[in-house]
C-alpha positions as CSV (number, residue, x, y, z in Angstrom):
1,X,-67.9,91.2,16.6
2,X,-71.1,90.3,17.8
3,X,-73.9,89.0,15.2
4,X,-77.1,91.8,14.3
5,X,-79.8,89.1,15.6
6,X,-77.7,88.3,18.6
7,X,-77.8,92.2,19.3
8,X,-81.2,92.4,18.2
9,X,-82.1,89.7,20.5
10,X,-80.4,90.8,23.4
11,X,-81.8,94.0,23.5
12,X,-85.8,92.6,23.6
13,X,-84.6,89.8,26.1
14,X,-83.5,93.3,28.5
15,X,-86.9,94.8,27.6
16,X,-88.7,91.5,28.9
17,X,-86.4,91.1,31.4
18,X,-83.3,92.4,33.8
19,X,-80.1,90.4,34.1
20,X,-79.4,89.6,30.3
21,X,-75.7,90.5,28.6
22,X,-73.0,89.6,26.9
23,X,-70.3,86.8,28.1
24,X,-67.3,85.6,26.0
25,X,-67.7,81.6,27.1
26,X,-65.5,79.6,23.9
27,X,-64.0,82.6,22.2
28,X,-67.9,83.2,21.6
29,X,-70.0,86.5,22.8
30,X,-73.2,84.7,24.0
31,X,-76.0,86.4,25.7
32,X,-77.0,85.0,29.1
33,X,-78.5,85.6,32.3
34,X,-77.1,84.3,35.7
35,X,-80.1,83.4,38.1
36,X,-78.7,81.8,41.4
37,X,-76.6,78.6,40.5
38,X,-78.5,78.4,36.9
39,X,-77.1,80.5,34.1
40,X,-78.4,80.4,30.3
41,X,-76.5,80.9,27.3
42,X,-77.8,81.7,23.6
43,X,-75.4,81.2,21.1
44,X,-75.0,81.2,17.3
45,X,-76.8,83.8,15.4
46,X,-74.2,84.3,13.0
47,X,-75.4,83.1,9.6
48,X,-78.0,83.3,7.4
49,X,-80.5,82.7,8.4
50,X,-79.5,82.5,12.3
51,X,-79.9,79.8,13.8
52,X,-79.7,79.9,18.0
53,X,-78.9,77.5,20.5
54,X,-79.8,77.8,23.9
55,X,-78.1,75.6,26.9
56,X,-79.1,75.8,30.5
57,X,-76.1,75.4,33.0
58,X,-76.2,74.5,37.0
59,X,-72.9,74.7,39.2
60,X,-73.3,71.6,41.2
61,X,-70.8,71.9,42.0
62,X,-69.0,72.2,38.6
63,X,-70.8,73.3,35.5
64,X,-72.9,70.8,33.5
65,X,-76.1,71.1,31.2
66,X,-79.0,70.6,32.0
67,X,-81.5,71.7,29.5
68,X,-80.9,72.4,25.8
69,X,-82.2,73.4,22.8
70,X,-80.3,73.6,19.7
71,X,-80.4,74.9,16.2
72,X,-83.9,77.2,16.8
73,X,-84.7,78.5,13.4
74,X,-86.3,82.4,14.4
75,X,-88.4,82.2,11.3
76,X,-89.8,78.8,13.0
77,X,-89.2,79.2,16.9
78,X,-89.5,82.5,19.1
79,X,-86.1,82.5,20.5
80,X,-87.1,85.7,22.6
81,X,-90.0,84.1,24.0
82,X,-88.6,80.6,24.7
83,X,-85.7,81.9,26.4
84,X,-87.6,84.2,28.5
85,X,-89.7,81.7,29.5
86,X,-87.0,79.2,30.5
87,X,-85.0,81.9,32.4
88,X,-88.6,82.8,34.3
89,X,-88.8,79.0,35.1
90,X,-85.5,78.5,36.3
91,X,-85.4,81.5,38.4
92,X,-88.7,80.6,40.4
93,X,-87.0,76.9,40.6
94,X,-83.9,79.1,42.3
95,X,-86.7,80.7,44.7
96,X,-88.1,78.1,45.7
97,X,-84.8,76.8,46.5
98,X,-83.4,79.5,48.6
99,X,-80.6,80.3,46.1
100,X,-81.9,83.6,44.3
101,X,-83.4,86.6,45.5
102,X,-84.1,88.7,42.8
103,X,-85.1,91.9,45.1
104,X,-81.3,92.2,46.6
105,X,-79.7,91.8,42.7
106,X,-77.8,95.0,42.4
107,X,-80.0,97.5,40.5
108,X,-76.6,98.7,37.9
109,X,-77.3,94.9,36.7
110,X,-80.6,96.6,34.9
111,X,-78.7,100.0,33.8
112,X,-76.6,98.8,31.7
113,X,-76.7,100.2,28.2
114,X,-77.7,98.9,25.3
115,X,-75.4,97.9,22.9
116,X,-75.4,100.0,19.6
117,X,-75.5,98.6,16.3
């Protein structure tokens, strides 16, 4: 079962943004967004009151962190915003390097639903 702020969360990220959903990575549903060779992951949510953490990954060629940001309080940190801002950061960094190109992503990415409560 996925946490009620994880949902809740998910479903502004999509409004902000295409290209966030839900992957199982650690027995875990985490939301993330896959931009080139970065992808990030929000996890947690599941207490009261949720606390996220938010990992930035690079295949270079294996999978390792690179940015991180643990234990955001949402009563203290906007975990919408900063996530949106890091994924917006690391996609330009993917322009710039010739690895994403946002205009050829497959539009379905955008239609998927949104996942009820």
């Amino acid at each position: 079962m996925i946490p009620r702020a994880k949902l809740l969360l998910l479903n502004r990220l999509r409004e902000r943004q295409p290209g966030w959903h839900i992957k199982s990575v650690d027995l875990e549903k985490c939301v993330c967004r896959i931009i080139g060779p970065y992808e990030v992951e929000i996890s947690g949510g599941g207490r009261t009151p949720p606390r996220f953490h938010i990992y930035v990954w690079k295949k270079d060629p294996v999978y390792r962190v690179i940015e991180r940001h643990t234990t955001l309080d949402p009563r203290k940190t906007d975990v919408e915003a900063l996530a949106a801002v890091i994924a917006e950061r690391y996609a330009q960094q993917a322009i710039a390097e010739g690895v994403y190109f946002p205009a050829l992503i497959d539009s379905s990415d955008e239609a998927e639903d949104e996942v009820p409560f």
